[in-house]
C-alpha positions as CSV (number, residue, x, y, z in Angstrom):
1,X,0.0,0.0,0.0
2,X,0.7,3.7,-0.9
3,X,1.9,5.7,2.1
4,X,0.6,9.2,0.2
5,X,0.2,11.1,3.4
6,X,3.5,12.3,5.5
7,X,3.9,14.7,8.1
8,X,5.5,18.1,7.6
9,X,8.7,16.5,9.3
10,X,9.1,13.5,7.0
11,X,8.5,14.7,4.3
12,X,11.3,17.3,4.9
13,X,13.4,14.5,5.5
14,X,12.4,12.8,2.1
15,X,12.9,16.1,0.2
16,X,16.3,16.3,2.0
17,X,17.3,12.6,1.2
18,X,16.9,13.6,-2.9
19,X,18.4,16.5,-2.9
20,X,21.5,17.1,-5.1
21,X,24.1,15.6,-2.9
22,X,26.8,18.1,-0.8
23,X,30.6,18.0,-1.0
24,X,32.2,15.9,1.7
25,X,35.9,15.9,2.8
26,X,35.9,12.1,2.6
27,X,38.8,10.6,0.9
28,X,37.9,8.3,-2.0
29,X,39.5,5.0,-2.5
30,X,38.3,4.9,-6.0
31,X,38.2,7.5,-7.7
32,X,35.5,8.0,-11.0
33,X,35.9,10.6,-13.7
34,X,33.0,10.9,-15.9
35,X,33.2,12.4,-19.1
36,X,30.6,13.5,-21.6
37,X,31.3,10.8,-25.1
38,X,28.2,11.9,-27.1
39,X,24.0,12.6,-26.6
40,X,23.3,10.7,-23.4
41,X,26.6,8.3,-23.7
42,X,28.9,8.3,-21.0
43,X,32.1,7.2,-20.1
44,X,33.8,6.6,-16.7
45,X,37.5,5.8,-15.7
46,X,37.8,4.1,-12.3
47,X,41.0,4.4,-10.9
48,X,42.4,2.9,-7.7
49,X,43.8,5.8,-6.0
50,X,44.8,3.9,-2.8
51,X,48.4,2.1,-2.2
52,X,47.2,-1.6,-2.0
53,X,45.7,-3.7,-4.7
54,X,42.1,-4.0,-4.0
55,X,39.3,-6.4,-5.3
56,X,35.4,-5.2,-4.9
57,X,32.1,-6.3,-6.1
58,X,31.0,-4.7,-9.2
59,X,27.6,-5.4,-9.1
60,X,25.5,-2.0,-8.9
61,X,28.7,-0.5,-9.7
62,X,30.6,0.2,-13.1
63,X,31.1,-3.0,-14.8
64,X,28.1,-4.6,-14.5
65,X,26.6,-5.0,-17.9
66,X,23.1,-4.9,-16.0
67,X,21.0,-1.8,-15.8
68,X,21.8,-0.5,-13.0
69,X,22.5,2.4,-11.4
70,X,26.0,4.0,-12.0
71,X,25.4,7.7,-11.8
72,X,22.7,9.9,-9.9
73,X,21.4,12.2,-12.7
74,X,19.9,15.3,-11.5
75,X,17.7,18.0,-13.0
76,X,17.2,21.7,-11.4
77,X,18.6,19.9,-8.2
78,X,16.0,17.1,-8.3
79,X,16.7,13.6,-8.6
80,X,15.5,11.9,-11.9
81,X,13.8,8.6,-11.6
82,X,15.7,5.7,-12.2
83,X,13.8,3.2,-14.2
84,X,16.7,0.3,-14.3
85,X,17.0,-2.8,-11.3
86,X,18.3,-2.8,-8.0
87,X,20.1,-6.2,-7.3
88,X,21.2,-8.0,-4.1
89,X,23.9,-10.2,-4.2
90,X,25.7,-13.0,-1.7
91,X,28.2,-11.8,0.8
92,X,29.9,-15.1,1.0
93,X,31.1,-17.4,-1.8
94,X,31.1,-15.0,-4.7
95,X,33.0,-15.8,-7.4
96,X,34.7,-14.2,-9.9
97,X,32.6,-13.3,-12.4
98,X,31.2,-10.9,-10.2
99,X,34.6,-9.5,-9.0
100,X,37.3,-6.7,-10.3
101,X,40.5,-6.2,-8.9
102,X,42.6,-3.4,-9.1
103,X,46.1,-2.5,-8.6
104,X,47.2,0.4,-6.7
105,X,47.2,2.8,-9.9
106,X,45.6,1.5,-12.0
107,X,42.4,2.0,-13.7
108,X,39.4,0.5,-16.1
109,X,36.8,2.4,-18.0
110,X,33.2,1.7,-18.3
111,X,30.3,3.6,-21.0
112,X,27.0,3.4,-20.6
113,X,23.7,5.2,-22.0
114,X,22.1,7.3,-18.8
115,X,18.9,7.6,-21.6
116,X,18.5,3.8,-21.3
117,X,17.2,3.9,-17.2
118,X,16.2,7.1,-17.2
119,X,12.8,9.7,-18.7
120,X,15.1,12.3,-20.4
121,X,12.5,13.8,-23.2
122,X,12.2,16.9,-21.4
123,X,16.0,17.8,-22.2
124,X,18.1,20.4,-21.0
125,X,20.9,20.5,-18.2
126,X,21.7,18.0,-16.0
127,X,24.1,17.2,-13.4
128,X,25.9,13.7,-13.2
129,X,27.5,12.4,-10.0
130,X,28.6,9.1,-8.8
131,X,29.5,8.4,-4.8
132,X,29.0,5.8,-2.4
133,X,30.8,2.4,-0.8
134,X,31.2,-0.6,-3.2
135,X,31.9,-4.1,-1.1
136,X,35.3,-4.9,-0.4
137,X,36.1,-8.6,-1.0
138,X,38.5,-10.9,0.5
139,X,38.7,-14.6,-1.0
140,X,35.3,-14.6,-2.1
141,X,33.7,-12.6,1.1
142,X,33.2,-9.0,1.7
143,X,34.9,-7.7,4.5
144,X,34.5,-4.0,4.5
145,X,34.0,-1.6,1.9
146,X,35.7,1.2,-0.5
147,X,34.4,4.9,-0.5
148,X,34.3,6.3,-4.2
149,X,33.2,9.6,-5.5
150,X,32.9,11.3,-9.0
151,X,33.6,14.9,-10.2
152,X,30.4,16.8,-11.4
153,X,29.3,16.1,-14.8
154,X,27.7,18.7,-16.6
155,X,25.9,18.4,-19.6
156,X,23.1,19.8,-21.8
157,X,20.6,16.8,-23.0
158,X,18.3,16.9,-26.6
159,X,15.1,15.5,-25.4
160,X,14.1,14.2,-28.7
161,X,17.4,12.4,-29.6
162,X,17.1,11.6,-25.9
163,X,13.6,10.1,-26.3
164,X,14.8,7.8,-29.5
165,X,17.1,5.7,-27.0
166,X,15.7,2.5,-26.3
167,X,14.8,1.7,-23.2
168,X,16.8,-1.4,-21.1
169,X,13.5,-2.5,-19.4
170,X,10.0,-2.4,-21.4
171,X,6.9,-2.5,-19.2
172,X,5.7,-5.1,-17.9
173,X,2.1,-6.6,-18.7
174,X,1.2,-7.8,-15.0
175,X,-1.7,-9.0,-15.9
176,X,0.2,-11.9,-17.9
177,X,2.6,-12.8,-16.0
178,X,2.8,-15.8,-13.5
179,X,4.1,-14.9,-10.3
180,X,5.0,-18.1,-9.6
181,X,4.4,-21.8,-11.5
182,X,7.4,-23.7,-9.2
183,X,5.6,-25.3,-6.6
184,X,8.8,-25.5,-4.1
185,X,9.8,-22.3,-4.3
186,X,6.1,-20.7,-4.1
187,X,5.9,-22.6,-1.0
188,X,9.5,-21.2,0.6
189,X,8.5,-17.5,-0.8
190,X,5.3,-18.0,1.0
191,X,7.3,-18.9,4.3
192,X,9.2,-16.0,3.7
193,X,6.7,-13.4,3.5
194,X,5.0,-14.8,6.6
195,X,8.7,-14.1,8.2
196,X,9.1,-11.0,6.8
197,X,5.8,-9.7,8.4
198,X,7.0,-11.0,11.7
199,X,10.5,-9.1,11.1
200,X,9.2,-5.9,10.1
201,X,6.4,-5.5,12.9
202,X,8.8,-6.6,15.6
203,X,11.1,-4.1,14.1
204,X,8.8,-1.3,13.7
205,X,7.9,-1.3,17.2
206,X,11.7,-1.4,18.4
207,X,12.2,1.5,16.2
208,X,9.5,3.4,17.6
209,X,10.1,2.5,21.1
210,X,13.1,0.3,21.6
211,X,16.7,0.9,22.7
212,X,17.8,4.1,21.1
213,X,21.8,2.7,21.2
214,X,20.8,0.1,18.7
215,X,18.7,2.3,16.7
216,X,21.9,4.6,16.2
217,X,24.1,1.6,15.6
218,X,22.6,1.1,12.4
219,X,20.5,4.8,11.3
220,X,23.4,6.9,13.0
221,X,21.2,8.9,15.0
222,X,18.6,8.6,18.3
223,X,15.8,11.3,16.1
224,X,12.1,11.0,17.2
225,X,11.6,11.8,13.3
226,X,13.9,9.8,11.7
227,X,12.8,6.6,13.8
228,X,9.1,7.6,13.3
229,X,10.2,7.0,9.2
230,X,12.2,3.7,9.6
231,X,9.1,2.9,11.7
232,X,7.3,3.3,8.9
233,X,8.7,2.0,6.2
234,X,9.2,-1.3,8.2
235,X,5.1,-0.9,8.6
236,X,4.7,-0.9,5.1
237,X,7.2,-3.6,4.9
238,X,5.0,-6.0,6.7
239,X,1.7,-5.3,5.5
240,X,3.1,-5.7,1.7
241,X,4.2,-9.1,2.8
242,X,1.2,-9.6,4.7
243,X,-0.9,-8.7,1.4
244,X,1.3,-8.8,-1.5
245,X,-0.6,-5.7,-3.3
246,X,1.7,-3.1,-3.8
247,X,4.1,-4.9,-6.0
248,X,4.7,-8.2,-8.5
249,X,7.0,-10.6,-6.7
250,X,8.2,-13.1,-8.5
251,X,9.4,-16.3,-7.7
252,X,11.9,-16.8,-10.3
253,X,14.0,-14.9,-13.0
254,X,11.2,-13.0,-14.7
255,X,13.3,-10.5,-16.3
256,X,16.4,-12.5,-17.0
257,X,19.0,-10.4,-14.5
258,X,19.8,-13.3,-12.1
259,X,23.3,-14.2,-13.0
260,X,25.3,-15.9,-10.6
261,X,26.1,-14.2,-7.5
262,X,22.3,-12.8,-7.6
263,X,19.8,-13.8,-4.8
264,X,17.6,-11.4,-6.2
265,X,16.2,-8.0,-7.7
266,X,14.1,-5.3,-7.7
267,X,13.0,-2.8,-10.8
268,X,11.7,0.0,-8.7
269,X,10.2,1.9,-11.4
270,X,7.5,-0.6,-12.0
271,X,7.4,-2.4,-8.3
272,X,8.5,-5.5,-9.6
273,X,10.5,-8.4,-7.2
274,X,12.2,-11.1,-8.6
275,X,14.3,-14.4,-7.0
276,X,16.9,-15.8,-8.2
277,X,17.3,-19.8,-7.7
278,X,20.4,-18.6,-5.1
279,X,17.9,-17.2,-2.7
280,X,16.1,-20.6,-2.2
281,X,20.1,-22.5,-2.7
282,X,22.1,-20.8,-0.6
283,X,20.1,-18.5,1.5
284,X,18.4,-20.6,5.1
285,X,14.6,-19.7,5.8
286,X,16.3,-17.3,8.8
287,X,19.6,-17.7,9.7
288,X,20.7,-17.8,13.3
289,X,23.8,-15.5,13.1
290,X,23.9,-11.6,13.9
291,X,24.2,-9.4,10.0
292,X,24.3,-12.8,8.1
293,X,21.4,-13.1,4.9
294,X,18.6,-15.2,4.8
295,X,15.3,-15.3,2.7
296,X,13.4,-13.4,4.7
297,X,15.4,-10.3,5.2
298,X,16.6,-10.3,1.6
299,X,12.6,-10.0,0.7
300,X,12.3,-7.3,3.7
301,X,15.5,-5.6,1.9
302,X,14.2,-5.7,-1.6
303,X,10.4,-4.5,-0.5
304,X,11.9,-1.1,1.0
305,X,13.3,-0.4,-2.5
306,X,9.9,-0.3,-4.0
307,X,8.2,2.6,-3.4
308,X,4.3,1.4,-3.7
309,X,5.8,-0.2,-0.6
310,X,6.8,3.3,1.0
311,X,7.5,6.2,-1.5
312,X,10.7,6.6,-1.2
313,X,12.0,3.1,-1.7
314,X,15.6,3.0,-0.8
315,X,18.6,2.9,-2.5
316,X,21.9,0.7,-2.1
317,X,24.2,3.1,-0.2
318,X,26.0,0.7,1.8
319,X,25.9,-3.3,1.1
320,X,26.9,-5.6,4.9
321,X,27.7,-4.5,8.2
322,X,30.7,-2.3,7.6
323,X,29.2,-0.7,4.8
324,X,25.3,0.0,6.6
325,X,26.9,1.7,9.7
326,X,29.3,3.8,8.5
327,X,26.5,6.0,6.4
328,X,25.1,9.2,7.2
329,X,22.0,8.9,8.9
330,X,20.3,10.8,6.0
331,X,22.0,7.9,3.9
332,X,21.1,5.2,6.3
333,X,17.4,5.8,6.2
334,X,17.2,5.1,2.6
335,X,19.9,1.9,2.5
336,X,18.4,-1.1,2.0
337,X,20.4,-3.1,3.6
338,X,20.3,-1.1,7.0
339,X,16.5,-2.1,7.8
340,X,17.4,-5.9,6.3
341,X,20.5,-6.0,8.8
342,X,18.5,-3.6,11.8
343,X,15.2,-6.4,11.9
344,X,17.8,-9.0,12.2
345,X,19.4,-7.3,15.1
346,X,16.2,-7.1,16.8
347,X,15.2,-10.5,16.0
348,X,18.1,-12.4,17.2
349,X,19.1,-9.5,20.2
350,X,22.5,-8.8,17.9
């Protein structure tokens, strides 16, 4: 369900969230130069500007030959709506398809269309930027997690020649489309969203009203408003998998992103969930350890990035533990992973 009504106070907060990002004085591991090739193509150079040879998940990130996010585009200082997928990905046991390592130095380059995942008929100037934590890996597990940033990229956009660019992802006809014809995995994605709704509620409430300590470890702050929004997000969280309205979830591959490493994805643009045969593989029903994944809080994780769910869904700002509690608190609120890692915590006393 829609949350269409917001208090004065969170709504400020949304507004805030997707405004055009400020500078920082963080130091970037990687660094990205984006550069302007021609109409809506772009190209970026990631260089490793650090003194160790590093290896990260490129998943989300340059490299991946998946729509995905690689640059925030912005318009008169307002974010334009991304209309590529958001995917989740193991933390243990990933393999090297998924993988890029880097040398101290050294650099690779990545182009891309921003007219392919993005409404840009309108034309005019826009503002490119790229900044964030990619997962740091360590045979085949993320241990912590590499800060990169971008320059500014301006550039002036043709809307018509703009509006010619095919699009990644074509709509969807939900009405054809089976959910879910795999008997075994309906029946573990039904178990999941009954865990999911026990999660999120339990959640909810220790936002609202539980310790404030554990709140900050993973929101960075003790806020009456911000906890009244993670409140209700993980709300909304629970009655979508309560009801299952909101959004298409899908129990399999439906649009054809799940490549290995994948549990599974979300295209926020059209509220649409897919698994991946991973998340039924590799992931337990809930797991028993503090920050590790399981089904149910990789479904709780890719709900908050819909926003029929809760408007807005969330982004990926920081992907583990390392990652989650080292954001911003107005970066925290819309990470993904912090509410999927933060119901955990509450469920097992972490």
């Amino acid at each position: 369900m829609r949350f269409a009504a917001l208090s004065t106070v969170l709504l400020a907060l949304a507004q805030h969230v997707h405004a055009l990002p400020v500078e920082t004085d963080k130091t970037s591991a990687l660094d990205i130069t984006l550069s302007h090739l021609t109409d809506t193509r772009i190209k970026a150079v990631v260089k490793n500007s650090g003194s160790e040879d590093v290896t990260f998940v490129h998943l989300n990130f340059f490299r991946d030959t998946a729509p995905v996010k690689k640059v925030n585009v912005f318009k008169n200082d307002a974010e334009v709506t991304f209309e590529g997928i958001k995917r989740r990905f193991v933390l243990n046991g990933l393999t090297s398809e998924s993988l890029t390592s880097l040398a101290a130095g050294e650099t690779f380059e990545d182009e891309f269309d921003i007219a392919t995942t993005s409404d840009l008929s309108s034309g005019g100037p826009l503002t490119l930027r790229s900044t964030g934590l990619v997962p740091l890996v360590t045979d085949g597990a993320v241990t912590g997690y590499l800060p990169y940033r971008s320059n500014d990229l301006k550039i002036e956009v043709d809307g018509v020649k703009a509006s010619r660019v095919l699009k990644a992802i074509k709509p969807l006809d939900r009405r054809a489309l089976q959910t879910c014809s795999d008997s075994s995995k309906k029946s573990a994605l039904a178990k999941a969203l009954k865990n999911t709704v026990t999660l999120a509620t339990d959640a909810a409430e220790a936002a609202l009203s539980g310790s404030s300590t554990k709140f900050s470890e993973y929101f960075g702050t003790t806020s009456a408003a911000t906890r009244k929004v993670v409140a209700a997000r993980l709300k909304a969280v629970a009655k979508e998998a309560g009801s299952n309205t909101a959004t298409k979830y899908y129990c399999e591959d439906t649009l054809g992103y799940c490549e290995t490493n994948v549990l599974a994805y979300t295209l926020p643009s059209q509220n649409v969930i897919a698994n991946c045969d991973i998340y039924y593989s590799d992931l337990p029903a809930l797991t028993s350890k503090c920050h590790n994944q399981d089904q149910a809080t990789t479904t709780l994780h890719e709900f908050t990035h819909a926003p029929a769910v809760y408007s807005p869904g969330t982004e990926d700002n920081g992907y583990g533990y390392s990652a989650a509690t080292a954001l911003s608190s107005a970066d925290a609120v819309l990470n993904a992973d912090s509410y999927a890692l933060y119901a955990n915590a509450i469920a097992l006393g972490c």
